[in-house]
Backbone bond lengths (Angstrom), bond angles and torsions (degrees), N, CA, C in turn:
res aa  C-N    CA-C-N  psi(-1)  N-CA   C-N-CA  omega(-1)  CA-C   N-CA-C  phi
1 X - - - 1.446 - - 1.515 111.12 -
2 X 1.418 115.11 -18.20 1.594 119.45 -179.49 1.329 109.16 66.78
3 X 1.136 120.46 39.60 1.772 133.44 167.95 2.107 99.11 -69.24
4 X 1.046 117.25 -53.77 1.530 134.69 -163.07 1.932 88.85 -122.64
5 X 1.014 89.10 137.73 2.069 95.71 171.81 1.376 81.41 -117.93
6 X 1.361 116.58 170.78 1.486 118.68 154.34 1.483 98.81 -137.64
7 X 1.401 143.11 113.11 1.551 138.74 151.31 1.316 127.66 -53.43
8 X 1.465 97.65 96.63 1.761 98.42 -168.96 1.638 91.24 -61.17
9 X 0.725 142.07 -39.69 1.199 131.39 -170.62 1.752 137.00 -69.90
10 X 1.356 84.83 17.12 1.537 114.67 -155.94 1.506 99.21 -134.55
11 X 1.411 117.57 -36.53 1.751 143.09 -162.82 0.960 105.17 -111.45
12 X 1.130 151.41 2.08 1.489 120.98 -161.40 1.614 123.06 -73.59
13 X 1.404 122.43 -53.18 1.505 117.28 172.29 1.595 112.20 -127.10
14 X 1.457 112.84 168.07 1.345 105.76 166.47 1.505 108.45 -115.81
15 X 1.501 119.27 151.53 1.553 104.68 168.22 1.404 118.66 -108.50
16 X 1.172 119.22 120.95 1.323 127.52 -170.12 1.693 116.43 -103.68
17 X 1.213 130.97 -3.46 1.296 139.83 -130.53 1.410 128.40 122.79
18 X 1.823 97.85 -60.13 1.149 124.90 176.45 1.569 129.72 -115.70
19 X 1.327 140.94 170.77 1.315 130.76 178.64 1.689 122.21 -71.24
20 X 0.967 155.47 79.55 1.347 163.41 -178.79 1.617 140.34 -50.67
21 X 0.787 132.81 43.99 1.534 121.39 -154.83 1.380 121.48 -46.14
22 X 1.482 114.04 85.36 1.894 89.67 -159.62 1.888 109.99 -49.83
23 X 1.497 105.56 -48.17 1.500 116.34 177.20 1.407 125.19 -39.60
24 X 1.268 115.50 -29.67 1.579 130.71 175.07 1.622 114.25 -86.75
25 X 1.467 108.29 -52.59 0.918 134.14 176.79 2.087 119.26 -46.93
26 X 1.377 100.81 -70.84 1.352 102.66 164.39 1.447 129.90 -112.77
27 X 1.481 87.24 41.82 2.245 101.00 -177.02 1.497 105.58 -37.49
28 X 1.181 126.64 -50.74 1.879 109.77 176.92 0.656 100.90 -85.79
29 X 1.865 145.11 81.19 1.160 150.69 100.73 1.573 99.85 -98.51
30 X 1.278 122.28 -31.09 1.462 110.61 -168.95 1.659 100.25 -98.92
31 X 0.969 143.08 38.10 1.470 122.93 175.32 1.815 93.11 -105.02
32 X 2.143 83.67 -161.94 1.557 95.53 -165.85 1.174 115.33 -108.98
33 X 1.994 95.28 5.67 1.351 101.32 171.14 2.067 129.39 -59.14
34 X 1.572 128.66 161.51 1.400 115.38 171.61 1.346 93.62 -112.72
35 X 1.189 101.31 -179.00 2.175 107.93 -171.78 1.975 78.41 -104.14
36 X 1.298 97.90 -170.53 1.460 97.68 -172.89 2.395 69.81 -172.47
37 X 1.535 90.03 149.63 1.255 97.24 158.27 1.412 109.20 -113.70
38 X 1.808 130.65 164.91 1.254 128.39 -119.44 1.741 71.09 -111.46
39 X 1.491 122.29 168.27 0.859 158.60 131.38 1.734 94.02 82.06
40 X 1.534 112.69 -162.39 1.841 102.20 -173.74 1.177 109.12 -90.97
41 X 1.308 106.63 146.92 1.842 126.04 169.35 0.580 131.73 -97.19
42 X 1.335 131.24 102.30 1.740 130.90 -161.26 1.773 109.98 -117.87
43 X 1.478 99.60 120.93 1.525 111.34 -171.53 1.505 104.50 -81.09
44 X 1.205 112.21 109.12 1.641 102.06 157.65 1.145 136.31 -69.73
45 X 1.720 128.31 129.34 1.571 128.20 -165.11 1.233 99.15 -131.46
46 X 1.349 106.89 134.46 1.445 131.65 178.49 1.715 103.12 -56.04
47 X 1.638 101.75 123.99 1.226 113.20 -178.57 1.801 133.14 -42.88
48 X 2.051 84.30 -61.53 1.314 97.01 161.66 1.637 147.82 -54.37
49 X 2.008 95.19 -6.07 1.644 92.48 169.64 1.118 127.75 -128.47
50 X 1.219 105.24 126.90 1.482 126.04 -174.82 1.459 133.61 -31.59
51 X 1.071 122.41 89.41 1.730 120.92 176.45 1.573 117.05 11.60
52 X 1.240 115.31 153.15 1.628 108.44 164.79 1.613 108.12 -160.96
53 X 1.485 115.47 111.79 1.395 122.71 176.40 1.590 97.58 -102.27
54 X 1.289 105.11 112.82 1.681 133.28 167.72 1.917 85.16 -52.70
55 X 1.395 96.79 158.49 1.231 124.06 168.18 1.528 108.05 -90.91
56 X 1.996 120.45 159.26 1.006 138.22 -158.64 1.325 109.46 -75.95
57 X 0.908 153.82 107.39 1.644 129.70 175.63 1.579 110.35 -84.18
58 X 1.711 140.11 121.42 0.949 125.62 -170.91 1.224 113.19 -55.70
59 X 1.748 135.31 163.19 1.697 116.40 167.78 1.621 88.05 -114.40
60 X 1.394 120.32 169.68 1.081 145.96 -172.58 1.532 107.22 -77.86
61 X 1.058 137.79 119.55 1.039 163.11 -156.78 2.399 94.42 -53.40
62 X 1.405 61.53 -59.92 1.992 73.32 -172.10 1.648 111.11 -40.38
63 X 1.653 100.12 -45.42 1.799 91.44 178.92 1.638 108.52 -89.21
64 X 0.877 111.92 -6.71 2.244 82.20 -161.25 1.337 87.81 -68.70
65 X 0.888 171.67 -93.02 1.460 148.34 -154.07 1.412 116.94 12.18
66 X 1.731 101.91 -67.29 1.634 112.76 -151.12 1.660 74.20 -95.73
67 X 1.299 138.92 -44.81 1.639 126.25 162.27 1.665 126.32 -17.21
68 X 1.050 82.34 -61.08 2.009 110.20 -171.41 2.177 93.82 -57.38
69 X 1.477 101.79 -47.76 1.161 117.37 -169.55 1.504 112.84 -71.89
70 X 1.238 116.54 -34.24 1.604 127.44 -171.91 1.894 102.60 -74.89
71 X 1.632 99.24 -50.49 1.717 119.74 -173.53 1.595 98.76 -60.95
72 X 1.568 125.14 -44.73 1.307 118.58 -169.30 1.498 95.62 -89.72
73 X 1.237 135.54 -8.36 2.352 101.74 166.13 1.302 91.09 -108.76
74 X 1.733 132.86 16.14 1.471 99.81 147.77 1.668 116.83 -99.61
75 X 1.497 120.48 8.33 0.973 102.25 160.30 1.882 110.02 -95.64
76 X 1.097 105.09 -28.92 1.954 87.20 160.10 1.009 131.16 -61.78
77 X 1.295 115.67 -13.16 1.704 124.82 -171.93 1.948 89.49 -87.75
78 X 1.220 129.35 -20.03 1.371 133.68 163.97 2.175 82.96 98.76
79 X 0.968 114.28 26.37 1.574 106.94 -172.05 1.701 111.92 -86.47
80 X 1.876 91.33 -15.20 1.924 96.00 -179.19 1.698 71.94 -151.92
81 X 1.780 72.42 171.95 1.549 104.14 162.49 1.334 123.86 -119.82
82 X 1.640 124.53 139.10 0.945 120.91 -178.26 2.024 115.47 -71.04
83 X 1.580 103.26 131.38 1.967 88.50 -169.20 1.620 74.13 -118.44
84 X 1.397 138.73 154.38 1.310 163.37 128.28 1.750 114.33 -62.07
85 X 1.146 111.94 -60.63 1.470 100.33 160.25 1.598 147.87 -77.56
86 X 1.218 127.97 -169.94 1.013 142.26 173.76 2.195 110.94 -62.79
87 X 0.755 127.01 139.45 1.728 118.57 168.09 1.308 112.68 -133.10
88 X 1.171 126.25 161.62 1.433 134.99 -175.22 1.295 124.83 -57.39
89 X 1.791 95.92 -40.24 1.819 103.42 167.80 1.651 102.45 -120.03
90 X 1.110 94.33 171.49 1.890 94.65 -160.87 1.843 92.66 -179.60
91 X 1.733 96.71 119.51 1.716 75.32 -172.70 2.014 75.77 -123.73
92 X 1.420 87.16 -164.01 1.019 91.56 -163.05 1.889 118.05 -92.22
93 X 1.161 139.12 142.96 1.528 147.20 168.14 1.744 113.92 -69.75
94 X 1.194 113.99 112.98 1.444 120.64 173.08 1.729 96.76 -102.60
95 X 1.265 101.31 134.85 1.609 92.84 149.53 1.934 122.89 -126.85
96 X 0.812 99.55 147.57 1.863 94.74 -166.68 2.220 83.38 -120.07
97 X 1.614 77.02 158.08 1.765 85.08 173.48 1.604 100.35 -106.96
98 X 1.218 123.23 158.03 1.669 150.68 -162.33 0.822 84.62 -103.33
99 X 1.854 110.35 145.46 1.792 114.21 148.79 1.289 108.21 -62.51
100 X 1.269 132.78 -27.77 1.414 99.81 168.68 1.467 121.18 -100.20
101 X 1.174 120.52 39.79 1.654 120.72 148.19 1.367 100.43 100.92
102 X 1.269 131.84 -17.29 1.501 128.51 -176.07 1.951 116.96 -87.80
103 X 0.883 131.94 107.79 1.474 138.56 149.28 1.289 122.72 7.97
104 X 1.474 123.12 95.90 1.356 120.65 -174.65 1.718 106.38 -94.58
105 X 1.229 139.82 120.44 1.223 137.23 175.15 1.163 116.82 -85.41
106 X 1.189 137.73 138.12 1.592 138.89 166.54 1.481 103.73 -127.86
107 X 1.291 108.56 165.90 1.838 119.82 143.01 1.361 112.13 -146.45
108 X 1.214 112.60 161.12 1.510 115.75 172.31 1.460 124.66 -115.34
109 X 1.206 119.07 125.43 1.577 112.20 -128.66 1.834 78.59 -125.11
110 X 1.284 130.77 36.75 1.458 147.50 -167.11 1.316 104.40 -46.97
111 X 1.483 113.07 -65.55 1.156 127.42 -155.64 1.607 102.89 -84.91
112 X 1.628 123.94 -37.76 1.171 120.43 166.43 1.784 120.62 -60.02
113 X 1.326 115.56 -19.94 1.464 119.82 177.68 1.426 102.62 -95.75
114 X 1.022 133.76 16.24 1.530 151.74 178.64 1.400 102.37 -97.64
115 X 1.240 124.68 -38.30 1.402 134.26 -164.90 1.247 126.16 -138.83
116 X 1.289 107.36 17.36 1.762 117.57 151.51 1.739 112.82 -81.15
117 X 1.468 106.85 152.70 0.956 92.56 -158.60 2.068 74.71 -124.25
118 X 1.473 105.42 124.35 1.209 112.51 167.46 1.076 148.30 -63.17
119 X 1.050 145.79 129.35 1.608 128.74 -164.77 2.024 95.44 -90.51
120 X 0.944 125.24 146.15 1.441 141.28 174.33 1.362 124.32 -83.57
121 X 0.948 125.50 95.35 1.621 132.80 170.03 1.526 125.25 -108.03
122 X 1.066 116.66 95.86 1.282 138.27 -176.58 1.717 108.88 -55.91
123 X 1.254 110.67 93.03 2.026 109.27 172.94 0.978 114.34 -66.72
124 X 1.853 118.94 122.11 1.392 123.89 165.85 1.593 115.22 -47.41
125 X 1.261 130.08 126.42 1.337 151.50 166.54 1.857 102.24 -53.38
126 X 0.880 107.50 174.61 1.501 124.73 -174.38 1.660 102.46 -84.21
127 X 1.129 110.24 -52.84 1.705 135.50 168.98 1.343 108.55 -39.13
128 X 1.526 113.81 -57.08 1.790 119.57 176.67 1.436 102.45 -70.60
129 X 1.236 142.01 -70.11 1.595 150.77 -164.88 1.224 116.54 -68.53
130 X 1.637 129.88 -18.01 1.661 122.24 162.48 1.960 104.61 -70.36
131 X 0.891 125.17 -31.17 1.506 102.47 -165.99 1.891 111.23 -81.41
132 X 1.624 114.06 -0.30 1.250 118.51 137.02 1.507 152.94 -62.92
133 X 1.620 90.19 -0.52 1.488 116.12 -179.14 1.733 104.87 -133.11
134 X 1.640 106.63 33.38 1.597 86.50 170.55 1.498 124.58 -78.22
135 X 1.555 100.22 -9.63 1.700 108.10 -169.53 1.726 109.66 -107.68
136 X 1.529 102.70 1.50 1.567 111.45 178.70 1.786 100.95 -46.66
């Protein structure tokens, strides 16, 4: 998808002591695979606010081709889903061109991150989590 490039030619080893292959070494960090968390994700949205479907922006005739092409292997890649209808929130699709020539997709999902309602998780401090390591 060209999210991360890596320049082998730029990358190839590290020296640590010893000879390294980073590329060999940590290959599932460099593939084209995405992580996915396991089972369904359900966003909670604040009751009180009202839906919001962004308006269409036309795209330029010249890309939806390589558009049409980018949107369909991220839904095989399982990265979206294909919807046929209309939905309650709907933000809007930017596309920008890559130096190397391929279709970058975005949306800005503003108003939907406006109205999720977060769940709160408090991070243990350094102060709480050392006296679990007095016998390290």
């Amino acid at each position: 998808m060209g999210i991360i490039t890596i320049n082998q030619g730029n990358i190839n080893s590290m020296n640590t002591g010893g000879h390294i292959d980073i590329l060999k070494e940590f290959s599932g960090a460099f593939d084209d695979k995405f992580g996915s968390l396991l089972g369904v994700q359900r966003l909670k949205v604040a009751e009180e606010v009202r839906p919001h479907a962004s308006l269409v922006h036309r795209m330029p005739h010249a890309i939806q081709t390589k558009v049409k092409a980018e949107l369909d292997a991220m839904v095989k890649k399982s990265v979206m889903e294909a919807v046929d209808t209309t939905t309650p929130w709907e933000s809007n699709m930017v596309v920008a061109k890559m130096p190397n020539g391929k279709q970058k997709i975005c949306i800005d999902p503003q108003r939907l991150n406006e109205a999720l309602q977060r769940e709160s998780h408090l991070m243990p401090t350094l102060k709480d989590v050392l006296p679990q390591f007095k016998n390290a």
